[in-house]
mmCIF file of the C-alpha atoms, coordinates in Angstrom:
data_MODEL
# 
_entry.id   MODEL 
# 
loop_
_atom_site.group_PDB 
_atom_site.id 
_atom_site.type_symbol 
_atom_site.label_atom_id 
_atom_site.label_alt_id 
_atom_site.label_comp_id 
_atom_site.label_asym_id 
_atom_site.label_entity_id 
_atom_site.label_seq_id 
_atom_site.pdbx_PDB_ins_code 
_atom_site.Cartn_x 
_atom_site.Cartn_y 
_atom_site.Cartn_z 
_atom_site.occupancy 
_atom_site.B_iso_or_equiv 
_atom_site.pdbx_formal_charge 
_atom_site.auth_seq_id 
_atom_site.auth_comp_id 
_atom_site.auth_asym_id 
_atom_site.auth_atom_id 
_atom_site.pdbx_PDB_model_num 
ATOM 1   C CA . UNK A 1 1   ? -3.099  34.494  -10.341 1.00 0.00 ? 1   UNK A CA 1 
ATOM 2   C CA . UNK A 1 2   ? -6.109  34.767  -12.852 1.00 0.00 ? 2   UNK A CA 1 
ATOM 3   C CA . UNK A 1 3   ? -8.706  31.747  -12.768 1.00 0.00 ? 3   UNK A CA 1 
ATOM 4   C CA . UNK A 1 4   ? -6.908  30.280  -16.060 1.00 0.00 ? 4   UNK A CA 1 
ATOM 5   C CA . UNK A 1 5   ? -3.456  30.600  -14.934 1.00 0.00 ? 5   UNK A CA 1 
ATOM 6   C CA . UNK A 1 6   ? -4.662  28.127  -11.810 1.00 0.00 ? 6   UNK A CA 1 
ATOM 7   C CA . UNK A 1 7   ? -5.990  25.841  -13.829 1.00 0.00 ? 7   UNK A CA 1 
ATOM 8   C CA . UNK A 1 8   ? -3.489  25.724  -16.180 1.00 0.00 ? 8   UNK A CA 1 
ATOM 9   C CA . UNK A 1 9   ? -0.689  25.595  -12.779 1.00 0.00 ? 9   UNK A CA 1 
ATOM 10  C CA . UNK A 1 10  ? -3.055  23.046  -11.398 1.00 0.00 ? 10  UNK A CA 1 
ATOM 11  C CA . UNK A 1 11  ? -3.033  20.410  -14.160 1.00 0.00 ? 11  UNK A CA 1 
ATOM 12  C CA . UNK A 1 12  ? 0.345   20.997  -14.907 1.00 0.00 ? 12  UNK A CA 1 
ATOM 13  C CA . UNK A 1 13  ? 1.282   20.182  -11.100 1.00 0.00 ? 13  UNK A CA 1 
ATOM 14  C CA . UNK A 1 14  ? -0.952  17.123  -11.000 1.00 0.00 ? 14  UNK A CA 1 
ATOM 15  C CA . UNK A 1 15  ? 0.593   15.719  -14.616 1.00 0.00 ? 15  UNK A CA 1 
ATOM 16  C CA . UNK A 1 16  ? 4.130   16.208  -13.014 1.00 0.00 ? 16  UNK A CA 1 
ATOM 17  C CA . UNK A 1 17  ? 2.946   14.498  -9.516  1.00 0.00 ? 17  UNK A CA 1 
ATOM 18  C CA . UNK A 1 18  ? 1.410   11.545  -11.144 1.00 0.00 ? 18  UNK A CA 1 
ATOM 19  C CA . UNK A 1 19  ? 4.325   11.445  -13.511 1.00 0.00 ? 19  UNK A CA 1 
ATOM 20  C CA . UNK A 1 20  ? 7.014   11.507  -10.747 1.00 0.00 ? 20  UNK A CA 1 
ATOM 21  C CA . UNK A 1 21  ? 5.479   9.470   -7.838  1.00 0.00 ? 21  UNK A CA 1 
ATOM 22  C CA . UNK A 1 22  ? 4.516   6.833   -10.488 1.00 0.00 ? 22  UNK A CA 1 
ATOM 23  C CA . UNK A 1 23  ? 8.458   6.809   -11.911 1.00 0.00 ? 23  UNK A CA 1 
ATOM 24  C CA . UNK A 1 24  ? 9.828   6.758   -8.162  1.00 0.00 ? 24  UNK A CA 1 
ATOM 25  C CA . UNK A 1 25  ? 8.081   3.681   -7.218  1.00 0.00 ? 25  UNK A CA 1 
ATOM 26  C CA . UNK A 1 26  ? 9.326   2.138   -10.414 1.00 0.00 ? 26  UNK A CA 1 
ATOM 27  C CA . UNK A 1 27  ? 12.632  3.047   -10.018 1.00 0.00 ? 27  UNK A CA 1 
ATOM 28  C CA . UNK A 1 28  ? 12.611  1.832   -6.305  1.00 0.00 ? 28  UNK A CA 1 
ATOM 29  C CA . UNK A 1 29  ? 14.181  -1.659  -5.773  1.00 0.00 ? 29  UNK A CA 1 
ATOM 30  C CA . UNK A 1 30  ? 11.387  -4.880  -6.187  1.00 0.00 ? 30  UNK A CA 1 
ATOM 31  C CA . UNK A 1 31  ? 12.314  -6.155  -2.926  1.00 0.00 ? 31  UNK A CA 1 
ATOM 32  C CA . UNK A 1 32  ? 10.265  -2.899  -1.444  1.00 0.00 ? 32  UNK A CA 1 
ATOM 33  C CA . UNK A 1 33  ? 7.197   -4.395  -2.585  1.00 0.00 ? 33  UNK A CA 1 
ATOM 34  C CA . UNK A 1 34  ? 7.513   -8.301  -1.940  1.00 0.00 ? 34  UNK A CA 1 
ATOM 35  C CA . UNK A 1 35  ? 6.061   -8.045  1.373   1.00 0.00 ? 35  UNK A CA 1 
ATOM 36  C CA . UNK A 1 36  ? 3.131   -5.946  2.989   1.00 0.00 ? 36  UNK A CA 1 
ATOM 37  C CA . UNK A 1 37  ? 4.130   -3.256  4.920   1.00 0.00 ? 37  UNK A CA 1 
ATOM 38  C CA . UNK A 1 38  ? 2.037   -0.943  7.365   1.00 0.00 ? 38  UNK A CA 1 
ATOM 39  C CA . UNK A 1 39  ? 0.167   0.700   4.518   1.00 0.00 ? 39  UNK A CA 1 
ATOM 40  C CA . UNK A 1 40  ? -0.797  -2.530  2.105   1.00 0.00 ? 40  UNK A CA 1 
ATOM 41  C CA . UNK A 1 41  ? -1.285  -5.274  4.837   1.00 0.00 ? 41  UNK A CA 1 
ATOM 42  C CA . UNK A 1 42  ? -4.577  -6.177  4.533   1.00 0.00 ? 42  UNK A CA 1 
ATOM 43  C CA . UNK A 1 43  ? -7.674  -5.190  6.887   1.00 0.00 ? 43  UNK A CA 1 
ATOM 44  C CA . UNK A 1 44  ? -9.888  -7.394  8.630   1.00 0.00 ? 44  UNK A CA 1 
ATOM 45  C CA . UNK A 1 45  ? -12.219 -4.866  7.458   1.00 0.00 ? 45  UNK A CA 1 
ATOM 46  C CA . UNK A 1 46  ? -11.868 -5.830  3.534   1.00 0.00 ? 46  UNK A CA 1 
ATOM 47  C CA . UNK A 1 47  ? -13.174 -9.148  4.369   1.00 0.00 ? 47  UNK A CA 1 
ATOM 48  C CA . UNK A 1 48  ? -9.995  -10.811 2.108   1.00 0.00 ? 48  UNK A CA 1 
ATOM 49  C CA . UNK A 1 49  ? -11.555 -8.156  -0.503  1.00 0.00 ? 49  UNK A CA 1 
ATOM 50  C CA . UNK A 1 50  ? -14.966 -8.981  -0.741  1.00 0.00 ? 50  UNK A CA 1 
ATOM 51  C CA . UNK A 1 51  ? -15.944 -5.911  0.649   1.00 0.00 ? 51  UNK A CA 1 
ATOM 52  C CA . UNK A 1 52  ? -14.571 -4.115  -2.874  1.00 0.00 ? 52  UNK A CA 1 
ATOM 53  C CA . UNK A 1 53  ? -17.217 -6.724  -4.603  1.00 0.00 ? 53  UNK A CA 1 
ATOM 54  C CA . UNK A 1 54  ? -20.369 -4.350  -2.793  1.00 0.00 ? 54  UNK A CA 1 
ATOM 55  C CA . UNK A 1 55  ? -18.838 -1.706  -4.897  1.00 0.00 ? 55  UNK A CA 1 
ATOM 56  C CA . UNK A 1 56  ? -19.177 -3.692  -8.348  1.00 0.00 ? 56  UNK A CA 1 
ATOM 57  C CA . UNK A 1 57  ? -15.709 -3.560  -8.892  1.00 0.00 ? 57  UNK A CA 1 
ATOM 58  C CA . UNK A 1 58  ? -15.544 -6.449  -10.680 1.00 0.00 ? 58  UNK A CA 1 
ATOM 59  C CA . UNK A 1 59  ? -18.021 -4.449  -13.383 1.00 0.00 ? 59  UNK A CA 1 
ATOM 60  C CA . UNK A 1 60  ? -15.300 -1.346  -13.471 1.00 0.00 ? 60  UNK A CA 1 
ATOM 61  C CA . UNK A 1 61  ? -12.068 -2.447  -12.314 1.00 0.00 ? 61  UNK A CA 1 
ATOM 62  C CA . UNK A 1 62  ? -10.435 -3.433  -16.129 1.00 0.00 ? 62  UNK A CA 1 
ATOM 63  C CA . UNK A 1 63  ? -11.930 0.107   -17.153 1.00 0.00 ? 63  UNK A CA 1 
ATOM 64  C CA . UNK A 1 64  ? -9.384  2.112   -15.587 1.00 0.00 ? 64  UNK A CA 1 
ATOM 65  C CA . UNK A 1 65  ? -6.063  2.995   -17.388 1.00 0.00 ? 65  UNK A CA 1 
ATOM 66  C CA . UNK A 1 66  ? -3.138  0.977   -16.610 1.00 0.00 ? 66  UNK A CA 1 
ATOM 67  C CA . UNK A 1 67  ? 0.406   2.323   -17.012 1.00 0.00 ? 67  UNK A CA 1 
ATOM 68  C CA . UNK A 1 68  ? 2.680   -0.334  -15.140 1.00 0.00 ? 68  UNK A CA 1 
ATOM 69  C CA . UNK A 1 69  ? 4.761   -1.062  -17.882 1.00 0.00 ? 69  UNK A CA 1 
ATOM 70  C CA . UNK A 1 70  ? 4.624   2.662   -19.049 1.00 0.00 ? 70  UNK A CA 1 
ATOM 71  C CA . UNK A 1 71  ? 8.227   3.024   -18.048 1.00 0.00 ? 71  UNK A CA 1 
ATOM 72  C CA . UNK A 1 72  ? 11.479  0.640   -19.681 1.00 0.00 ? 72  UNK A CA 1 
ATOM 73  C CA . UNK A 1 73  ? 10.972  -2.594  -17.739 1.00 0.00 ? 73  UNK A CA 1 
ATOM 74  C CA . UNK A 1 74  ? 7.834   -2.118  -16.017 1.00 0.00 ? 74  UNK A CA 1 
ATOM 75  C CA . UNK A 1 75  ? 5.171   -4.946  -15.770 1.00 0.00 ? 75  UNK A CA 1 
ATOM 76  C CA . UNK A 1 76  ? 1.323   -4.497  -16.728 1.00 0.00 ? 76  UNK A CA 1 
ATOM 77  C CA . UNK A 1 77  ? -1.158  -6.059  -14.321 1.00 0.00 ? 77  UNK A CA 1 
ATOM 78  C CA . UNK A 1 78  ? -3.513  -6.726  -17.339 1.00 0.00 ? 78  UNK A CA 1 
ATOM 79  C CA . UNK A 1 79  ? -1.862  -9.796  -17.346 1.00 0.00 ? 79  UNK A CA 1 
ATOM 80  C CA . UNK A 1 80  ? -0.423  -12.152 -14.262 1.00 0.00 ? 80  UNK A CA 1 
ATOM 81  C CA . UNK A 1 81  ? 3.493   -12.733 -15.090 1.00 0.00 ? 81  UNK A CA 1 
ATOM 82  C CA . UNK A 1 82  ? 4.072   -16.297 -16.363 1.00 0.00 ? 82  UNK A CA 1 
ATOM 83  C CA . UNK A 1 83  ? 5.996   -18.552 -13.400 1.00 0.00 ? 83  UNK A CA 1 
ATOM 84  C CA . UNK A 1 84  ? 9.179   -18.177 -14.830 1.00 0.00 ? 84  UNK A CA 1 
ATOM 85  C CA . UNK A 1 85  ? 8.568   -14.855 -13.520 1.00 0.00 ? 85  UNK A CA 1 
ATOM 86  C CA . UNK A 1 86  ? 6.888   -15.361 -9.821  1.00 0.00 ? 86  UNK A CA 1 
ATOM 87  C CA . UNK A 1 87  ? 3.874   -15.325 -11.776 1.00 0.00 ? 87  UNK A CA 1 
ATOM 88  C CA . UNK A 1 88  ? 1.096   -14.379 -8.430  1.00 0.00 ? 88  UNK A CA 1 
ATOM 89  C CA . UNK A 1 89  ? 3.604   -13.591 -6.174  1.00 0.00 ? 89  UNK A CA 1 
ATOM 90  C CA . UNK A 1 90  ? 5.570   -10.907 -8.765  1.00 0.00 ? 90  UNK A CA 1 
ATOM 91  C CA . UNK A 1 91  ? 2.165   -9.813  -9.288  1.00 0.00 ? 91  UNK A CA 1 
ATOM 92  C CA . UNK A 1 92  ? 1.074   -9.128  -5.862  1.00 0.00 ? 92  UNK A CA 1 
ATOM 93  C CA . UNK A 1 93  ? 4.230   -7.031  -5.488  1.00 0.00 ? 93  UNK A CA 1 
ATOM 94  C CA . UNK A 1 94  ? 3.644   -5.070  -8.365  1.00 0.00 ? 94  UNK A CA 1 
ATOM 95  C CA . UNK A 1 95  ? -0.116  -4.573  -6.694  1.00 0.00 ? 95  UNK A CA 1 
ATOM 96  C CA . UNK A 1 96  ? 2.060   -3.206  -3.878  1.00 0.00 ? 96  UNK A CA 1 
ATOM 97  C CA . UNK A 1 97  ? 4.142   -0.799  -6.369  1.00 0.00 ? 97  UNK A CA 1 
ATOM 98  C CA . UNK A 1 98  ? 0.830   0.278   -7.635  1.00 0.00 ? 98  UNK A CA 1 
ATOM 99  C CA . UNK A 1 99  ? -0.536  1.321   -4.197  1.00 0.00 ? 99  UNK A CA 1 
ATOM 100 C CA . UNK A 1 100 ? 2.307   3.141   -2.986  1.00 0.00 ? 100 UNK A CA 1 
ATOM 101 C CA . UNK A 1 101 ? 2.951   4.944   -5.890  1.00 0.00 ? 101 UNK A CA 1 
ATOM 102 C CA . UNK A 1 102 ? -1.435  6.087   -5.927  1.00 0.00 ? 102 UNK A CA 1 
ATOM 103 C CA . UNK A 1 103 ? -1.233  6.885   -1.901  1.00 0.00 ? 103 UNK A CA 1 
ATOM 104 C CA . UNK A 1 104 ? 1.925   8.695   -2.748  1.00 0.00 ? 104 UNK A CA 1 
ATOM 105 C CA . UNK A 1 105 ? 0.298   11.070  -5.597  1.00 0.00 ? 105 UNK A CA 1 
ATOM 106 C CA . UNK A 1 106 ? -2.647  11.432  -3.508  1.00 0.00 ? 106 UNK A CA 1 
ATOM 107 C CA . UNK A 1 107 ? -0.160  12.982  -0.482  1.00 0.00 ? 107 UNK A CA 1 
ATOM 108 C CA . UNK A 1 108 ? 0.529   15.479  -2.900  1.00 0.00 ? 108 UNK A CA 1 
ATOM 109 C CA . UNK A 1 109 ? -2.877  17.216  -2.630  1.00 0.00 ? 109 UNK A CA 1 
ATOM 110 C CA . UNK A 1 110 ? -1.905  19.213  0.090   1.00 0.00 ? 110 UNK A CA 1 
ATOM 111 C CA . UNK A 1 111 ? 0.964   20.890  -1.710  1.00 0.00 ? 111 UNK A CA 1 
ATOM 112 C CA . UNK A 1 112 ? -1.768  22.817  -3.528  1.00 0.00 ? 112 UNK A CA 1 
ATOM 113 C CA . UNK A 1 113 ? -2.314  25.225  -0.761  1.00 0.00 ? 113 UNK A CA 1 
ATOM 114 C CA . UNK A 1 114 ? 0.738   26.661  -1.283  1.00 0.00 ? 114 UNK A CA 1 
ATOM 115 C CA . UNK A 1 115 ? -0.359  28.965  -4.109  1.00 0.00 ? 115 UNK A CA 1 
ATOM 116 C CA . UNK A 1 116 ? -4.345  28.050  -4.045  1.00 0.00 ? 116 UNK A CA 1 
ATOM 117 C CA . UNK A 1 117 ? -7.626  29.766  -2.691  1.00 0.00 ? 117 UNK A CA 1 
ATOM 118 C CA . UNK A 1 118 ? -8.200  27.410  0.281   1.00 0.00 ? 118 UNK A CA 1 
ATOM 119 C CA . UNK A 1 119 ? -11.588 26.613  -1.962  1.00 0.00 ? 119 UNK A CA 1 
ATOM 120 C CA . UNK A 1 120 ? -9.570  25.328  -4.793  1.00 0.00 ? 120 UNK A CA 1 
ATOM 121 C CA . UNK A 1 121 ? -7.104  23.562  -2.382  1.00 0.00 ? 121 UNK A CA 1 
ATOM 122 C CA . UNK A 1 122 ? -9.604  21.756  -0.540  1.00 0.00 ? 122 UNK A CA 1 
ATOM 123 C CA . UNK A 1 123 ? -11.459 20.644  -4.432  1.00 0.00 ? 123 UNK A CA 1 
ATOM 124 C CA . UNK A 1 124 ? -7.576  19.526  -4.984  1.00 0.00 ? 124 UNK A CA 1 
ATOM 125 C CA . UNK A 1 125 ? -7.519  18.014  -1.986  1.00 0.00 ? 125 UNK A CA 1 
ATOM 126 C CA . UNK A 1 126 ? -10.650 16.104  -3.264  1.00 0.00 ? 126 UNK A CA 1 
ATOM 127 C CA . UNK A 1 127 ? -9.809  15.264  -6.642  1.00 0.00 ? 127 UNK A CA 1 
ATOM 128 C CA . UNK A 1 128 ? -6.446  13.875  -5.663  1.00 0.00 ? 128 UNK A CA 1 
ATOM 129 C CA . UNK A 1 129 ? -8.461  11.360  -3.427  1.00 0.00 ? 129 UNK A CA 1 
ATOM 130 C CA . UNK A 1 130 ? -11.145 10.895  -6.008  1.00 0.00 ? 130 UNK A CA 1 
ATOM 131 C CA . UNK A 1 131 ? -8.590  10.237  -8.921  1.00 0.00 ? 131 UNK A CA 1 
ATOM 132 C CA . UNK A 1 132 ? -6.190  7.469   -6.928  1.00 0.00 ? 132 UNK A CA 1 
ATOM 133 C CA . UNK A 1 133 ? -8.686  5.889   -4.257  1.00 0.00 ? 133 UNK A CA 1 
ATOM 134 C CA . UNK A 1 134 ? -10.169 3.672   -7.416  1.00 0.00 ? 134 UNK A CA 1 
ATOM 135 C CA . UNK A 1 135 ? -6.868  2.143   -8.278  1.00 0.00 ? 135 UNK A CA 1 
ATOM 136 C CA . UNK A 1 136 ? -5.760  1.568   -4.619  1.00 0.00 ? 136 UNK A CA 1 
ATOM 137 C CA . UNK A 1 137 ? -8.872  -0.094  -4.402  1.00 0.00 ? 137 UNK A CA 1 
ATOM 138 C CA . UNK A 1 138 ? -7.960  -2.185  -7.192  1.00 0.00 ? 138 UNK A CA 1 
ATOM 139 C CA . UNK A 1 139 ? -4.649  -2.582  -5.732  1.00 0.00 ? 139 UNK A CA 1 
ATOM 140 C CA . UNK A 1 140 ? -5.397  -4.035  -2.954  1.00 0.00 ? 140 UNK A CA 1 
ATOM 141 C CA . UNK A 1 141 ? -8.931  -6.430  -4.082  1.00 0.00 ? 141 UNK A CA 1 
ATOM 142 C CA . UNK A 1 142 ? -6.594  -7.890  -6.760  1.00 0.00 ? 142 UNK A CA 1 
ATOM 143 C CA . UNK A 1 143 ? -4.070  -8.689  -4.530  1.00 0.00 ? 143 UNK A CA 1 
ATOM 144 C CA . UNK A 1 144 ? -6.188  -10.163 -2.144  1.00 0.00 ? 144 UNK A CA 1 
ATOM 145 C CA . UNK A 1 145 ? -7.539  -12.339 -4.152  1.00 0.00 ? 145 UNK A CA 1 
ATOM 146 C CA . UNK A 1 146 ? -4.294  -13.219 -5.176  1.00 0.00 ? 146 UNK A CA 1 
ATOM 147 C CA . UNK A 1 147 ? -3.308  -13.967 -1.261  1.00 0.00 ? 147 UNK A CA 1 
ATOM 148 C CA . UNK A 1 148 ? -6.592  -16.176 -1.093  1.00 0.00 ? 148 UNK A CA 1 
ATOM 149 C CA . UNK A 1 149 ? -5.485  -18.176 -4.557  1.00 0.00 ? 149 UNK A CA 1 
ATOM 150 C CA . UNK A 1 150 ? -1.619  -18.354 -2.992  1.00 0.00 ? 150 UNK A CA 1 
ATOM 151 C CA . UNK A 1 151 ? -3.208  -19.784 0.744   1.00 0.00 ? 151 UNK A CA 1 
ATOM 152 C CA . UNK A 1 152 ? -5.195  -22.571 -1.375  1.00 0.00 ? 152 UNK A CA 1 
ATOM 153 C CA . UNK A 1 153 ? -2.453  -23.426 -3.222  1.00 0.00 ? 153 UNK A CA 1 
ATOM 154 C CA . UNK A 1 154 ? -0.479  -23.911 -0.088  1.00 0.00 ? 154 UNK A CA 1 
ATOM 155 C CA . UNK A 1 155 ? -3.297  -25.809 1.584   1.00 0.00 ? 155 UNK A CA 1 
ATOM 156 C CA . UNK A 1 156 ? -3.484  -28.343 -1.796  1.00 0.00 ? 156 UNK A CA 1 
ATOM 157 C CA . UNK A 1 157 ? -0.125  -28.769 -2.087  1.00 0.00 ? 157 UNK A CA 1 
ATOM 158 C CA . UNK A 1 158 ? 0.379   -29.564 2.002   1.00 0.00 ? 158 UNK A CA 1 
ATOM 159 C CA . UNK A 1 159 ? -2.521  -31.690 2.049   1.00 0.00 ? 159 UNK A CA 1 
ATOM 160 C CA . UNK A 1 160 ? -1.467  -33.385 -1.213  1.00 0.00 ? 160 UNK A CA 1 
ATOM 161 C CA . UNK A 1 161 ? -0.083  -37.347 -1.087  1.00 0.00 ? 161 UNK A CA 1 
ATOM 162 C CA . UNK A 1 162 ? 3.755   -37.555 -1.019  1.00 0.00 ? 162 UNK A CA 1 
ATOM 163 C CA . UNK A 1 163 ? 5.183   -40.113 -3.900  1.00 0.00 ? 163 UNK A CA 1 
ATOM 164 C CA . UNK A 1 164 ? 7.065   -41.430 -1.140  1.00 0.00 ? 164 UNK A CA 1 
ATOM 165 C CA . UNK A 1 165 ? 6.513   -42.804 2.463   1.00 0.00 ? 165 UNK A CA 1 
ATOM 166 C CA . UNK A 1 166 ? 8.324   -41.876 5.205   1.00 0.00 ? 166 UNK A CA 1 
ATOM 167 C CA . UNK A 1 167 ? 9.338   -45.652 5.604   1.00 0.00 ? 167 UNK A CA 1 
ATOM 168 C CA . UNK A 1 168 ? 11.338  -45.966 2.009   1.00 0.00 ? 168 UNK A CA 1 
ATOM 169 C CA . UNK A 1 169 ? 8.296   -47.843 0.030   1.00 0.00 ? 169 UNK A CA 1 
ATOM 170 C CA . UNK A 1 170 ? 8.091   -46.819 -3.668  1.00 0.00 ? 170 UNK A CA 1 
ATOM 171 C CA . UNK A 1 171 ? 5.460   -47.136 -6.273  1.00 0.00 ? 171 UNK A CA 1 
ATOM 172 C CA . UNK A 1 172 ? 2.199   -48.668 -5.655  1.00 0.00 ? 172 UNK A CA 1 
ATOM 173 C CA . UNK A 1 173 ? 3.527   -50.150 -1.888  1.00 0.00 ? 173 UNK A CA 1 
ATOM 174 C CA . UNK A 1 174 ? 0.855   -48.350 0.496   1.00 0.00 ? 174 UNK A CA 1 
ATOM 175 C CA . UNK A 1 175 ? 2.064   -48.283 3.765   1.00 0.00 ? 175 UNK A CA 1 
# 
């Protein structure tokens, strides 16, 4: 193939794997995403994602495009989902989506050795890291955050004062 074809085969191919990994993971079930799994459990190494914050990401993060809710029932994560909704926890799982549907597009590269120079594969290779390591990182600080918010608002509401005693007093009665 001439150098133009390629290119033109290349973008075409990446278009179509963004396009389909991205529709897959919003077509697969929500209950997929409402708990880690081996691939978006968190890593001592991310520091409960400060380790992102080295990188600035707080500067670039909102910069990148966001398509969650490019496909017929699909939720943004501009915006947390309103409690009538799961509100943090829907929107940790839809950090999850996110991530599996980047890591899955990036898993793609590889495919491009099957009608590349081993050059160009290996600059495929590349760009399909390049392109979806950004939003997993995104992924994954937003939802740890999101896990630290969740733990305090576990700790709060444990260590909060019951309206009742455990011996039956009501209003103002202190035990």
């Amino acid at each position: 193939m001439s150098p133009a074809v390629l290119v033109v085969v290349d973008a075409v191919a990446w278009a179509a794997f963004h396009s389909a990994t991205g529709y897959a993971v919003h077509r697969a079930p929500a209950r997929w995403f409402d708990h880690d799994t081996s691939l978006t459990r968190p890593r001592r190494w991310e520091r409960d994602g400060r380790v992102y914050e080295r990188f600035g990401i707080r500067r670039w993060k909102d910069r990148l495009p966001e398509a969650g809710d490019l496909f017929r029932g699909g939720v943004s994560k501009r915006r947390i989902p309103a409690a009538a909704d799961g509100g943090l926890a829907r929107f940790a799982a839809e950090t999850r989506r996110a991530e599996w549907g980047h890591v899955t597009c990036a898993a793609c590269a590889p495919l491009f050795a099957l009608w590349n120079p081993p050059w160009i594969a290996v600059v495929m290779i590349g760009y399909g890291v390049a392109v979806n390591a950004p939003f997993v990182a995104v992924q994954r600080y937003n939802r740890l955050r999101i896990s630290r918010a969740l733990a305090r608002r576990s700790r709060r509401s444990a260590t909060a004062p019951s309206s009742r005693s455990s011996r039956g007093t009501t209003g103002n009665n202190i035990p």
